[in-house]
MMTF fields as JSON, N, C-alpha, C and O atoms, coordinates in Angstrom:
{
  "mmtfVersion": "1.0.0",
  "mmtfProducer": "UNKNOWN",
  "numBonds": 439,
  "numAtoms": 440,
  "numGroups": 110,
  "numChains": 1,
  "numModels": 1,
  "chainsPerModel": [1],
  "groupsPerChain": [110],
  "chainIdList": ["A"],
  "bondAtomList": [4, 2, 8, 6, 12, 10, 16, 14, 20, 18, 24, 22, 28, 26, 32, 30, 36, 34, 40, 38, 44, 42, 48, 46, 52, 50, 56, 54, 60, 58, 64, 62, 68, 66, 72, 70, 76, 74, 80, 78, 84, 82, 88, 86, 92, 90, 96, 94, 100, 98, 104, 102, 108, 106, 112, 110, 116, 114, 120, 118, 124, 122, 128, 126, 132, 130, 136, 134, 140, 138, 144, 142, 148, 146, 152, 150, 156, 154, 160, 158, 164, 162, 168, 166, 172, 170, 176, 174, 180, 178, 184, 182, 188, 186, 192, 190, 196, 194, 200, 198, 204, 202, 208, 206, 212, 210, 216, 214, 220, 218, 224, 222, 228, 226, 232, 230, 236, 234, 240, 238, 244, 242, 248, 246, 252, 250, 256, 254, 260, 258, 264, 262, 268, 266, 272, 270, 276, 274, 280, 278, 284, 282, 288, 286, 292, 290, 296, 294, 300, 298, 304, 302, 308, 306, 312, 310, 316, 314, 320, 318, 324, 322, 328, 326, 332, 330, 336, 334, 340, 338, 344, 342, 348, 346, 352, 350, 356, 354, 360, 358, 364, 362, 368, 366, 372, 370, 376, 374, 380, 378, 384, 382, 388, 386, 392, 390, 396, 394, 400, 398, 404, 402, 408, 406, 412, 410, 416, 414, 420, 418, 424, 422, 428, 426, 432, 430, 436, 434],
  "bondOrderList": [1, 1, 1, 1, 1, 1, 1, 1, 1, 1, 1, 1, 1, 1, 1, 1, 1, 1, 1, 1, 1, 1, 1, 1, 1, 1, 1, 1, 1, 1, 1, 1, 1, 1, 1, 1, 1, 1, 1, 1, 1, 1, 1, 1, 1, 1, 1, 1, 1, 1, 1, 1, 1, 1, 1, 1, 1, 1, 1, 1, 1, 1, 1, 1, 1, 1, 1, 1, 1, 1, 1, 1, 1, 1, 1, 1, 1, 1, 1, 1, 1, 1, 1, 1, 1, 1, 1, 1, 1, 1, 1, 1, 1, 1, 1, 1, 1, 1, 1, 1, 1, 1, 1, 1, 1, 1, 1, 1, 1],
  "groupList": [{"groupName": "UNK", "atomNameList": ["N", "CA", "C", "O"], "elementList": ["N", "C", "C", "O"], "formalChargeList": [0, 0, 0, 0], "bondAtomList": [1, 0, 2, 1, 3, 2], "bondOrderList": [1, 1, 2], "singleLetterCode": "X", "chemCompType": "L-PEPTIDE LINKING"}],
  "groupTypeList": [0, 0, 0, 0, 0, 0, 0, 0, 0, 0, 0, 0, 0, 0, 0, 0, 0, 0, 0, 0, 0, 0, 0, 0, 0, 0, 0, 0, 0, 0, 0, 0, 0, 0, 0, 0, 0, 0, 0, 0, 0, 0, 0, 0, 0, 0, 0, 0, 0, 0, 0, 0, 0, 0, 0, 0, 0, 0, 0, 0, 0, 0, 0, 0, 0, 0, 0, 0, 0, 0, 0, 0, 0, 0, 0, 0, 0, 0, 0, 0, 0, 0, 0, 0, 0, 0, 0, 0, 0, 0, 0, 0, 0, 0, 0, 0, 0, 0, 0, 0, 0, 0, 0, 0, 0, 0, 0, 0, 0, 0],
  "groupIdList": [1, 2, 3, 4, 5, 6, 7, 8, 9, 10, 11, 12, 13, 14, 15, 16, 17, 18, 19, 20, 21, 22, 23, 24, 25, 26, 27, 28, 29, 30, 31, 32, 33, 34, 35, 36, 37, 38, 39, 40, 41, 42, 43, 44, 45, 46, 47, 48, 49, 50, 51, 52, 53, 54, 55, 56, 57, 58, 59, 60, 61, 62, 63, 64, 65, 66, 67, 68, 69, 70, 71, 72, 73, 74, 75, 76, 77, 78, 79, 80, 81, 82, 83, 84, 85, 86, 87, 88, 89, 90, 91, 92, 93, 94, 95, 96, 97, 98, 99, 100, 101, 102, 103, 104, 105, 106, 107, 108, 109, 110],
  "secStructList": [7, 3, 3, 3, 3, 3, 3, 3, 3, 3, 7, 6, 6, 7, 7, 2, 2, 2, 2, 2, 2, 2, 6, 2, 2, 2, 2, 2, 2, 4, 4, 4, 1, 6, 6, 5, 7, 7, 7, 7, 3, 3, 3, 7, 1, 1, 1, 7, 3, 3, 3, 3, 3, 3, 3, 1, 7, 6, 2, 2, 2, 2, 2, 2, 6, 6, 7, 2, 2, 2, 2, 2, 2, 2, 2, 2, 0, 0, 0, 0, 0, 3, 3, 3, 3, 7, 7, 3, 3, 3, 3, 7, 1, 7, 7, 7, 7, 7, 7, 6, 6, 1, 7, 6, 6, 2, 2, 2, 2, 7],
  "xCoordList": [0.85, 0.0, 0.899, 1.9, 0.389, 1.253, 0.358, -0.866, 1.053, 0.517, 1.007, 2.2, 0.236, 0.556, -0.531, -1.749, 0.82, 0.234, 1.047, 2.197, -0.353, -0.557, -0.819, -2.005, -0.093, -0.339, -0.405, 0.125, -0.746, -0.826, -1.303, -1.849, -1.093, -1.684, -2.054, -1.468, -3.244, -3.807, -3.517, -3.131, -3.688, -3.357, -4.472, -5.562, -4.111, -5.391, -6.311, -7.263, -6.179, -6.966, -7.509, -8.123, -7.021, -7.84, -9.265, -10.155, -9.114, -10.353, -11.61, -12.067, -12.297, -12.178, -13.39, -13.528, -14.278, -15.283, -15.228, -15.758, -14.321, -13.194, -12.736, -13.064, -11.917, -11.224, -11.777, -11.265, -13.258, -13.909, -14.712, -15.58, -14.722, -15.579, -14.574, -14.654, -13.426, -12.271, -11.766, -11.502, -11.471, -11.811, -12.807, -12.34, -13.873, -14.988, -15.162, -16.033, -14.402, -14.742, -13.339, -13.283, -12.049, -10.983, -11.38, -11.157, -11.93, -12.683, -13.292, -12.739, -14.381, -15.286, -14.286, -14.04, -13.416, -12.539, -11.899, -11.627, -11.185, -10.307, -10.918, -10.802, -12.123, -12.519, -12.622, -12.653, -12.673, -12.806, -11.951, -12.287, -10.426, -9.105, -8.538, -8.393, -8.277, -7.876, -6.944, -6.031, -7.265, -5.93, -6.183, -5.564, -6.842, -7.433, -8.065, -8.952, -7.707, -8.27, -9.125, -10.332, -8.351, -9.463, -8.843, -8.282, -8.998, -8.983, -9.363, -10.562, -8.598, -9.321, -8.776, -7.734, -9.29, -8.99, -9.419, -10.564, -8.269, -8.999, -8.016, -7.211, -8.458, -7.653, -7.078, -7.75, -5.916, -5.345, -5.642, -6.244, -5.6, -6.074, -5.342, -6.055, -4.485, -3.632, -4.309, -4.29, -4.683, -5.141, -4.488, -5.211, -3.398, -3.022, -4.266, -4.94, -4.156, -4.732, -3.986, -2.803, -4.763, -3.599, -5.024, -6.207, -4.252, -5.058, -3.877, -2.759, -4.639, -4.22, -4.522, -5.276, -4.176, -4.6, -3.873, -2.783, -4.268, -4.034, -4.833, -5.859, -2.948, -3.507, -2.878, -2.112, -3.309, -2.712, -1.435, -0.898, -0.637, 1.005, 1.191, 0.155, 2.336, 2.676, 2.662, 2.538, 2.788, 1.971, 0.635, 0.381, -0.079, -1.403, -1.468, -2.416, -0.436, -0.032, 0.335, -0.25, 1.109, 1.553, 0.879, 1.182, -0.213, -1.453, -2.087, -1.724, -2.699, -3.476, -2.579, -3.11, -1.191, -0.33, -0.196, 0.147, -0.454, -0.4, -1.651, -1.689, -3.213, -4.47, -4.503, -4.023, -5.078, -4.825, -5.744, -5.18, -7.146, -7.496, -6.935, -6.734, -6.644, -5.746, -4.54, -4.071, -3.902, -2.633, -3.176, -3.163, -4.268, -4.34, -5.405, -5.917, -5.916, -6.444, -5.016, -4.891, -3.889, -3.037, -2.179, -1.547, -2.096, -1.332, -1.912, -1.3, -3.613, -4.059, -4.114, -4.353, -3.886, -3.984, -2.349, -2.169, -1.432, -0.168, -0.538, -0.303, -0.939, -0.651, -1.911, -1.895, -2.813, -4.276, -4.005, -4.155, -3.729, -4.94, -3.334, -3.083, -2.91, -1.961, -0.644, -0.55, -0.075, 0.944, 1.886, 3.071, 1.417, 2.638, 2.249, 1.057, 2.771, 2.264, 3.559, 4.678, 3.142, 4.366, 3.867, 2.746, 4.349, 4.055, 5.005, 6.044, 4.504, 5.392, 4.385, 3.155, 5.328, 4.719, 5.614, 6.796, 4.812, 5.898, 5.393, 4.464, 5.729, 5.024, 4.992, 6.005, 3.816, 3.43, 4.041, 4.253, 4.446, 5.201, 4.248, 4.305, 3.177, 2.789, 1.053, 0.856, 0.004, -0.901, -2.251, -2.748, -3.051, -3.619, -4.677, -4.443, -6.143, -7.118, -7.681, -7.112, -9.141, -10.113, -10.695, -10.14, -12.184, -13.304, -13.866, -14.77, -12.891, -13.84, -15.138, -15.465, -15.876, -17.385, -18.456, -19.67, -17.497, -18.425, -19.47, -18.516, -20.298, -21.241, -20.292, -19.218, -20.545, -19.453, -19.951, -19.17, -21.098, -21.622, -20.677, -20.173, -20.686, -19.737, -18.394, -17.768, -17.917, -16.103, -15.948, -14.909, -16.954, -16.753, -16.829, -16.199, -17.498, -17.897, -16.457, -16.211, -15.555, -14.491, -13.091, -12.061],
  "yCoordList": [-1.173, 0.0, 1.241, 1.4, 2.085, 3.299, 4.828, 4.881, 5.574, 6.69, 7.741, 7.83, 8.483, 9.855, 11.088, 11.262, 11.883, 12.819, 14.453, 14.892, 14.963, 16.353, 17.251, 17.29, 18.301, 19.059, 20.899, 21.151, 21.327, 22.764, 24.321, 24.177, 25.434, 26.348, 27.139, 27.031, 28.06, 28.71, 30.442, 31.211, 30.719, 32.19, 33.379, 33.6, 33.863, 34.922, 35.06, 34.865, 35.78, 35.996, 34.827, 35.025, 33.18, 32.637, 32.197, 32.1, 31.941, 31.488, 30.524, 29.979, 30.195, 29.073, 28.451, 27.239, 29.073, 28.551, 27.479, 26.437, 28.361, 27.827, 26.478, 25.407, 26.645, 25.546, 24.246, 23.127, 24.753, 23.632, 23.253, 22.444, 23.524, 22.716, 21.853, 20.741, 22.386, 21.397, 20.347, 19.377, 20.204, 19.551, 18.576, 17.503, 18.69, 17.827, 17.159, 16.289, 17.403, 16.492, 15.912, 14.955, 15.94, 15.356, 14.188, 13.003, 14.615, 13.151, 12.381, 11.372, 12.752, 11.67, 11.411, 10.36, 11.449, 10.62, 10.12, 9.113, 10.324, 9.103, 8.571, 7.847, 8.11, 7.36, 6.142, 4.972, 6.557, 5.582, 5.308, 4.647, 5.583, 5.59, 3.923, 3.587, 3.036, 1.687, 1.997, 2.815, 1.189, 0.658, 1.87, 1.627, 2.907, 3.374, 2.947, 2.093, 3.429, 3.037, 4.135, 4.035, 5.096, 6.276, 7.723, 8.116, 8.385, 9.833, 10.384, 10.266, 11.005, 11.646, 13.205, 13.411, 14.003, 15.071, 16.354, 16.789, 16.845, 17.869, 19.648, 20.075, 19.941, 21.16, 21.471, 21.14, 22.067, 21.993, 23.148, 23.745, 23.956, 24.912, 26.142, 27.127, 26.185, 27.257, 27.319, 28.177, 26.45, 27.048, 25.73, 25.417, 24.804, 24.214, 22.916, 22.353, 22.814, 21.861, 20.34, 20.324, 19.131, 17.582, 16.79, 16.818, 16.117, 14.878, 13.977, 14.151, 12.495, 11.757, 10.6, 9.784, 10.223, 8.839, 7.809, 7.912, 6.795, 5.503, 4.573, 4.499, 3.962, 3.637, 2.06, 1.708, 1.08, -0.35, -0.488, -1.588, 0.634, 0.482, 1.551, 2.08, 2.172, 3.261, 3.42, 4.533, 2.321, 2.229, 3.269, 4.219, 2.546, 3.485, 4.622, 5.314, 5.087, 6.921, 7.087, 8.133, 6.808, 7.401, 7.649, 8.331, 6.576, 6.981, 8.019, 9.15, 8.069, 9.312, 10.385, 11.392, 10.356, 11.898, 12.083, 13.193, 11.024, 11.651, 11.971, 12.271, 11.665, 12.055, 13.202, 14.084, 13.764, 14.586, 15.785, 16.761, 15.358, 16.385, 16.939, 18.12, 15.668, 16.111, 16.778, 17.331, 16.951, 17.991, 18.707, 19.412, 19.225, 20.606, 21.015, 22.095, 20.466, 21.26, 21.461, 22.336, 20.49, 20.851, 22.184, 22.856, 22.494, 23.517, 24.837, 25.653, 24.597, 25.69, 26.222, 27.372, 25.302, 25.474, 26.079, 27.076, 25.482, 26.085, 28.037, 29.151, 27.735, 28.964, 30.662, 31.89, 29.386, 30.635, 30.166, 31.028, 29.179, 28.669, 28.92, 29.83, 27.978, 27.772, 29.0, 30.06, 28.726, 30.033, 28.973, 29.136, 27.82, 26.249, 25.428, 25.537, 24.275, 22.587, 22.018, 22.524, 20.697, 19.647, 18.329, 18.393, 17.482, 15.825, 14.638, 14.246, 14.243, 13.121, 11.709, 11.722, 10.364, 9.227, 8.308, 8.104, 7.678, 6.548, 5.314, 5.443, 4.128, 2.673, 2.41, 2.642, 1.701, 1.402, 0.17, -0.768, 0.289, -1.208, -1.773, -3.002, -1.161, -1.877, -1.051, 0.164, -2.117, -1.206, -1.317, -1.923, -1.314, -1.993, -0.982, 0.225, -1.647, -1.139, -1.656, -2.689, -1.247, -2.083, -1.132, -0.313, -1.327, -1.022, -1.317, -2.094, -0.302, -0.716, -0.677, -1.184, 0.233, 0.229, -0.815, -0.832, -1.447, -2.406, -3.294, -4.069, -3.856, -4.673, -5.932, -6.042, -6.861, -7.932, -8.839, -9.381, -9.058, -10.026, -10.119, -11.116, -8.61, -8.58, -8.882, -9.25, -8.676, -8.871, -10.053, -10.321, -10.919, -12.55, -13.058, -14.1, -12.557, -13.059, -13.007, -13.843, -11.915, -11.427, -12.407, -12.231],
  "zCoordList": [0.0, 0.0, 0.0, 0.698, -0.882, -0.928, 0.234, 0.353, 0.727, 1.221, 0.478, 0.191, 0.17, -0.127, 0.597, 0.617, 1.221, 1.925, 1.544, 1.511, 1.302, 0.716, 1.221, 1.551, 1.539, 2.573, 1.677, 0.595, 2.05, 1.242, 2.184, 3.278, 1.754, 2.372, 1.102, 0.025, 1.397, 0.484, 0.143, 1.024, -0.778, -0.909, -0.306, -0.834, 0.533, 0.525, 0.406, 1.161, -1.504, -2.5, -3.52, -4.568, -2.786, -3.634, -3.628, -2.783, -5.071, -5.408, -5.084, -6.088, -3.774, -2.439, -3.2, -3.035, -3.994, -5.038, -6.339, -6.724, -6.703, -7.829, -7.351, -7.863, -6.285, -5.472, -4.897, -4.92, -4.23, -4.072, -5.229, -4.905, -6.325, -7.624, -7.582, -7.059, -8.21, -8.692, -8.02, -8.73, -6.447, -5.632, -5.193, -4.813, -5.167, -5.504, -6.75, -6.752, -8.046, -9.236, -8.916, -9.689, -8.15, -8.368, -7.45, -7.701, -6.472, -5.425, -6.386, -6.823, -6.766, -7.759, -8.528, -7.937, -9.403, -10.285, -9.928, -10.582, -8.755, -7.715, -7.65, -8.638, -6.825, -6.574, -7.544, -7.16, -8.867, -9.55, -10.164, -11.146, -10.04, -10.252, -9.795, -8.62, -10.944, -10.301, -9.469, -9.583, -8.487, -7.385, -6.204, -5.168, -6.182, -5.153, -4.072, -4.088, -3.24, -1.74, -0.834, -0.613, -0.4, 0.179, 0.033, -0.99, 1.062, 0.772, 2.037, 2.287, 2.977, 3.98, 4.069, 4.69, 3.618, 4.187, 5.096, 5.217, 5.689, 7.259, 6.873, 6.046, 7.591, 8.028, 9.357, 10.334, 9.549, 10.94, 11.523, 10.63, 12.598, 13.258, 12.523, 12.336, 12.241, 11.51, 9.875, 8.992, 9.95, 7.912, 7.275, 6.329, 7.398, 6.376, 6.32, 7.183, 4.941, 4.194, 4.593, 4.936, 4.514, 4.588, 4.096, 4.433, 3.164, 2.632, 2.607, 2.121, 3.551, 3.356, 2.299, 2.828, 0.909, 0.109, -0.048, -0.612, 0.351, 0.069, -1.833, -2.51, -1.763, -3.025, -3.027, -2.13, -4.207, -3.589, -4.406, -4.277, -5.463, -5.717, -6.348, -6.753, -6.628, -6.86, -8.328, -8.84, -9.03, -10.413, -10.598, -11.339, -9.497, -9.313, -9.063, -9.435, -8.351, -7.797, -8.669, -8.949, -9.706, -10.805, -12.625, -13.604, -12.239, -13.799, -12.609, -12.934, -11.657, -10.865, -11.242, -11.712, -11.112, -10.914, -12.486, -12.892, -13.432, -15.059, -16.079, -17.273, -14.518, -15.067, -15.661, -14.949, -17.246, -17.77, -16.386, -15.89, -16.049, -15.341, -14.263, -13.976, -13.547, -12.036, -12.432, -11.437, -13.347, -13.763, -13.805, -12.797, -15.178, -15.291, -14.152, -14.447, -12.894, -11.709, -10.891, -10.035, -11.28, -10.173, -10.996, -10.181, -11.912, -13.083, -12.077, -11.387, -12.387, -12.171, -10.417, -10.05, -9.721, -8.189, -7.926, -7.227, -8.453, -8.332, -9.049, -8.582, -9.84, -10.617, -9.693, -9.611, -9.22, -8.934, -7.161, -6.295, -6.908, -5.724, -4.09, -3.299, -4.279, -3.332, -3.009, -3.628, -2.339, -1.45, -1.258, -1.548, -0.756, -0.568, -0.894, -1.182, -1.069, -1.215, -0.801, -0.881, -0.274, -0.363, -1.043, -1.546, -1.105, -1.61, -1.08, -1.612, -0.106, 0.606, -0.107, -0.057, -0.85, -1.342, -0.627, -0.905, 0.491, 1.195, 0.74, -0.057, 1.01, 1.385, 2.218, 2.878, 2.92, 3.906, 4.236, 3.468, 6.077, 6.087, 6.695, 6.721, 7.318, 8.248, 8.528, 8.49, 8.793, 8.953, 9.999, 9.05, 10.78, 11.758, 11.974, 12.027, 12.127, 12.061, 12.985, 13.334, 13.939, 14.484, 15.24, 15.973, 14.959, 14.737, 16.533, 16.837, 17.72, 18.886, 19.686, 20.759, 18.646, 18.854, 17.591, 17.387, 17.074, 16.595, 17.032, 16.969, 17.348, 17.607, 18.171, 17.58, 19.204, 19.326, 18.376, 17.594, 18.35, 17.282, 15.699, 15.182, 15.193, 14.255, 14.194, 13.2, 15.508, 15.445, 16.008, 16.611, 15.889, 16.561, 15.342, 15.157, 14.356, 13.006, 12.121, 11.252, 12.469, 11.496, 11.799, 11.147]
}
């Protein structure tokens, strides 16, 4: 599993309308991006932006990072939208989940 985590801050004067269209159609096309997994993103108390996505190989991060749309929204976010960005793509060594308000019925089942 690959992580990639995206972190950004915004300009001022941008365009936050603009920003969330383009944003919302880049979700819906991930999503349906083979080898995708999820997408969570928040904001931190200071303003920066972080999305975290998981994808199942870096094959897959890399047709996503050469989607003709996701370039030219990322062209245009460099050029209109952002003040910073970074891009950290690790692999995951290791990963552990569990669900402690599940039903017990369910996690006796799993």
């Amino acid at each position: 599993m690959i992580l990639v985590v995206f972190r950004s801050r915004n300009r001022p004067d941008g365009d936050l309308e603009e920003y969330s269209r383009r944003s919302k159609r880049l979700h819906e096309l991930v999503a349906e991006h083979p080898g995708f997994i999820s997408i969570e993103s928040f904001e931190t108390p200071d303003g920066e932006e972080v999305s975290l996505e998981t994808f199942e190989t870096d094959e897959s991060v890399k047709a996503w990072r050469d989607n003709p749309e996701h370039r030219e929204t990322q062209r245009w976010a460099r050029e209109h939208f952002y003040s910073w960005y970074s891009v950290q793509v690790s692999e995951v060594i290791r990963a552990h989940e569990a669900d402690l308000m599940a039903p017990k019925e369910a996690a006796a089942a799993s």
